[in-house]
C-alpha positions in Angstrom: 3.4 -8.9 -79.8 -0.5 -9.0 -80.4 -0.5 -12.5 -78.1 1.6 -11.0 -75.3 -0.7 -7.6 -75.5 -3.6 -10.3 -75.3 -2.3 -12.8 -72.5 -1.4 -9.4 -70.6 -4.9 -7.9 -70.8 -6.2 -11.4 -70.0 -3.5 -11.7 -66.9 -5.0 -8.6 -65.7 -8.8 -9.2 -66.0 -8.5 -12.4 -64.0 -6.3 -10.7 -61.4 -8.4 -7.7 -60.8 -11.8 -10.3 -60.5 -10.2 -12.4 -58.2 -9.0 -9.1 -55.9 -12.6 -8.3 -56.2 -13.7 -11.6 -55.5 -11.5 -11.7 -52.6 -12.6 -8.1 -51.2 -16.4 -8.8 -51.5 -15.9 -12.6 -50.1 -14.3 -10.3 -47.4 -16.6 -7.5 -47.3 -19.8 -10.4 -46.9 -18.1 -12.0 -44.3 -17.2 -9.0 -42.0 -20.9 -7.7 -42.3 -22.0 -10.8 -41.9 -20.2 -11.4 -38.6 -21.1 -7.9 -37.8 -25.3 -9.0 -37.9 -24.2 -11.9 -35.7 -22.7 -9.8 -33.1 -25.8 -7.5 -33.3 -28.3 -10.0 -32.5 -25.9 -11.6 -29.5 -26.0 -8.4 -27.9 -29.0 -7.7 -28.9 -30.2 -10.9 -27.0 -27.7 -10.2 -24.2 -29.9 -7.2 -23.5 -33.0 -8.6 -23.7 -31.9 -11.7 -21.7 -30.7 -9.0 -19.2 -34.1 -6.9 -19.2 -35.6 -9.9 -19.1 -33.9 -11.4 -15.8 -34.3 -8.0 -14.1 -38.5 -8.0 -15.0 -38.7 -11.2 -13.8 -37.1 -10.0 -10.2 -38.9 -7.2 -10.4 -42.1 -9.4 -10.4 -41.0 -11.5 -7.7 -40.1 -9.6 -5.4 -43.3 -7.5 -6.2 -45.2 -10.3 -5.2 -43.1 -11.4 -2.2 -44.4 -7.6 -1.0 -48.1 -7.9 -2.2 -49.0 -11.4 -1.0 -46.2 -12.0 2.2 -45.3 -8.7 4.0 -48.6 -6.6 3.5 -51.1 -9.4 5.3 -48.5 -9.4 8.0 -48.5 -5.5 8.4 -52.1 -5.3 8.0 -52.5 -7.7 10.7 -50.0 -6.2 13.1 -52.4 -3.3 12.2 -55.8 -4.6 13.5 -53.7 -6.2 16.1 -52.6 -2.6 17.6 -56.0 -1.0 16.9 -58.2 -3.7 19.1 -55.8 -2.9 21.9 -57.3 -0.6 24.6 -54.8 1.7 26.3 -55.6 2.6 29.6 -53.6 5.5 30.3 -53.2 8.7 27.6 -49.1 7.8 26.9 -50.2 4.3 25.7 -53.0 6.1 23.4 -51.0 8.5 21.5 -47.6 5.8 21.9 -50.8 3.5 20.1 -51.5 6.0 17.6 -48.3 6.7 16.7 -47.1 3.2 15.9 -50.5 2.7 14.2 -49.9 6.0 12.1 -46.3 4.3 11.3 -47.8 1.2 10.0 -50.4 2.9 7.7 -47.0 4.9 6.3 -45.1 1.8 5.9 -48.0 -0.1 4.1 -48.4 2.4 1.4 -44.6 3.1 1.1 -44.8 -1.2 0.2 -47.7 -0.9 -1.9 -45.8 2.2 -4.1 -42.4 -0.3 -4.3 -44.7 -3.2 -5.1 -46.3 -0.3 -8.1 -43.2 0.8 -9.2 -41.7 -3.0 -9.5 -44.8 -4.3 -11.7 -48.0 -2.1 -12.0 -50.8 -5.1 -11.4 -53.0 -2.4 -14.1 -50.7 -3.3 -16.9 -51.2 -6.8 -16.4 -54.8 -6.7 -15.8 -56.0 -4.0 -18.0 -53.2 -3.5 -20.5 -50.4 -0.9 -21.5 -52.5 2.1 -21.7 -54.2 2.0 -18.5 -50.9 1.7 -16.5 -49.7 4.9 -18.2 -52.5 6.7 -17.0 -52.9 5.3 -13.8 -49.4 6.4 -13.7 -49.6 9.6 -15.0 -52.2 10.3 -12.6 -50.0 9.3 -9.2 -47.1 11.4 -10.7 -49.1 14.4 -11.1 -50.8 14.5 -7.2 -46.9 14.7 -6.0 -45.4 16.6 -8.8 -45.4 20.2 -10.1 -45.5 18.9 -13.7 -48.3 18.9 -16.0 -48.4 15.7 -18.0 -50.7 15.6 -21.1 -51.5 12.4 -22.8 -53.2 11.2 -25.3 -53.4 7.8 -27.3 -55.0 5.6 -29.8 -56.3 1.9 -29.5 -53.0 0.4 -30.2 -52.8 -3.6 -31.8 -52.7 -6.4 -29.2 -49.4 -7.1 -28.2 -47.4 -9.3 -25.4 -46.9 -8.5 -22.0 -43.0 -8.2 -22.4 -43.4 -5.3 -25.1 -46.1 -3.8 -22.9 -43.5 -3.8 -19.9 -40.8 -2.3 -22.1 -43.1 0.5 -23.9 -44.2 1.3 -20.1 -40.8 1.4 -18.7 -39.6 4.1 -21.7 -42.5 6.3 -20.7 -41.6 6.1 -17.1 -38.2 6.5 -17.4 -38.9 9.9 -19.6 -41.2 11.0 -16.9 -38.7 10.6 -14.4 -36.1 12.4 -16.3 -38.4 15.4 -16.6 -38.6 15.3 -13.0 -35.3 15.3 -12.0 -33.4 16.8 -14.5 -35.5 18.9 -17.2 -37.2 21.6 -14.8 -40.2 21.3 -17.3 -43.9 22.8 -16.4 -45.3 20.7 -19.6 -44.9 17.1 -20.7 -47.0 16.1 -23.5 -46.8 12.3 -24.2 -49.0 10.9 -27.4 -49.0 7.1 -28.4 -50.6 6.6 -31.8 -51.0 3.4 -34.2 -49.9 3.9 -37.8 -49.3 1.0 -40.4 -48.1 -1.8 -38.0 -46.4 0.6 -36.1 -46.9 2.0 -32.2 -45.5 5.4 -32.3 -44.7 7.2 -28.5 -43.4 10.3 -28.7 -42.9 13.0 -26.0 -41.6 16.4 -26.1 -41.7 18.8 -22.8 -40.4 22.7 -21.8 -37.4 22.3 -19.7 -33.9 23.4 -20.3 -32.8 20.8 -22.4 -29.2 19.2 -22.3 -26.7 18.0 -24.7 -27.1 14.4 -25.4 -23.4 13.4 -26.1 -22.7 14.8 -22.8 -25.0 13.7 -20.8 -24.0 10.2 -21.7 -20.2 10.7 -20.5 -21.8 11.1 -16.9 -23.4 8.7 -14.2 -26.8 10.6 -14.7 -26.7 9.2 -18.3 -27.6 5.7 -16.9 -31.6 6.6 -17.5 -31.2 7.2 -21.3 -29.0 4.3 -21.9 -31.8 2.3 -20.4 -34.1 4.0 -22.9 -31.7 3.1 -25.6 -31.5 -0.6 -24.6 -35.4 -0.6 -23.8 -36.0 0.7 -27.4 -33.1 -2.0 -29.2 -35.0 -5.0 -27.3 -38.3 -3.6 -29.4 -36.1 -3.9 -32.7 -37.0 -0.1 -32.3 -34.7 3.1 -32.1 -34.9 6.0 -30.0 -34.8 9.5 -31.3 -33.9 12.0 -28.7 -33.4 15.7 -29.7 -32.8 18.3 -27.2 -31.3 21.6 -27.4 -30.2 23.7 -24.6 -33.2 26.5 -23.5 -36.0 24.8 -25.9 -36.8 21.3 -24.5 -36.4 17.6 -25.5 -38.0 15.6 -28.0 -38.1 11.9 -27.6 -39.4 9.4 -30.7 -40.4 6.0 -30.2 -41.1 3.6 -33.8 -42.1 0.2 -33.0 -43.4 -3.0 -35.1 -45.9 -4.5 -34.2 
């Protein structure tokens, strides 16, 4: 009775070790698989942001270096002309006027495709030369301030700069804000952004369900590509806080 008691007990303990051999072989392999699907998607987005920078920059400098010298010599063109009657002056002036207006709408497409600051002088000069063009056309005042951040490569540069130009246009269109404060600052191998402003705030989970969501799924994917995660807290009446983390 003792043996049977015995072999029982023993049945038992090799039974249960093997179900829980089983369940964590399981358990390892599902995460496991799970990591791997992360990191395909995560380089599925990157490979995407990726594609779309490099268009970006081409067709940036198809503008810069092909169309402008052809508008800007259509331009001295019309301007060594000499009308002889006062219609042909002002029809000159006009079209003259038109071309001036076209150049700088190129040069602001060519800007907002690849800032030539942010690959000349680096991540924080873009952000204020582009703080600085926002503010002569908006009513929205844009504090920021910064540290000297580590040296890091142009792609993270791009991606940092595209967040904090995708939250500035999202103030603009959609929080109604008179205040954006944006700070980046450096602490222990991390650059921190963050950026909090006055508007009316929304609800997050909403505004994901609908096509104006688009901007802060771009954030989100922005901030994964930097092995980063975005913190955005808003609430309805007091404003939205966005956090940035990311390794250097």
């Amino acid at each position: 009775m003792f043996n049977q008691t015995k072999d029982l007990a023993l049945l038992v303990f090799v039974s249960s070790t093997i179900l829980i051999a089983i369940v964590v072989y399981f358990l390892y392999t599902f995460v496991r698989e799970q990591r791997k699907i992360m990191k395909w998607q995560q380089a599925r987005i990157a490979a995407e942001i990726e594609t779309l920078e490099n268009e970006r920059k081409r067709i940036a400098t198809d503008l810069h270096d092909e169309i402008g010298p052809v508008l800007s010599a259509v331009k001295l063109q019309i301007n060594h002309l000499e009308p002889q009657e006062e219609v042909e002056k002002i029809i000159l002036d006009k079209s003259s006027n038109q071309i001036d207006f076209i150049i700088q709408k190129f040069r602001d497409i060519s800007y907002n495709l690849l800032p030539n600051t942010l690959v000349r002088k680096g991540l924080i000069k873009a952000i204020e030369e582009f703080i600085y063009r926002v503010k002569n056309d908006k009513n929205l005042i844009i504090n920021f301030s910064f540290e000297e951040i580590p040296t890091i490569s142009l792609d993270r540069q791009i991606n940092i700069f595209r967040i904090v130009q995708e939250i500035v246009h999202n103030t603009i269109k959609h929080a109604k804000a008179s205040n954006l404060n944006i700070s980046i600052t450096n602490k222990e191998n991390l650059i921190c952004v963050t950026a909090y402003d006055d508007g009316v705030g929304f609800q997050y989970n909403e505004k994901l369900k609908h096509a104006n969501g688009i901007g802060l799924l771009n954030l989100q994917s922005r901030a994964e590509v930097l092995n980063s995660r975005l913190d955005i807290e808003s609430t309805i009446g007091k404003g939205t806080n966005y956090s940035l983390e990311i390794p250097v």
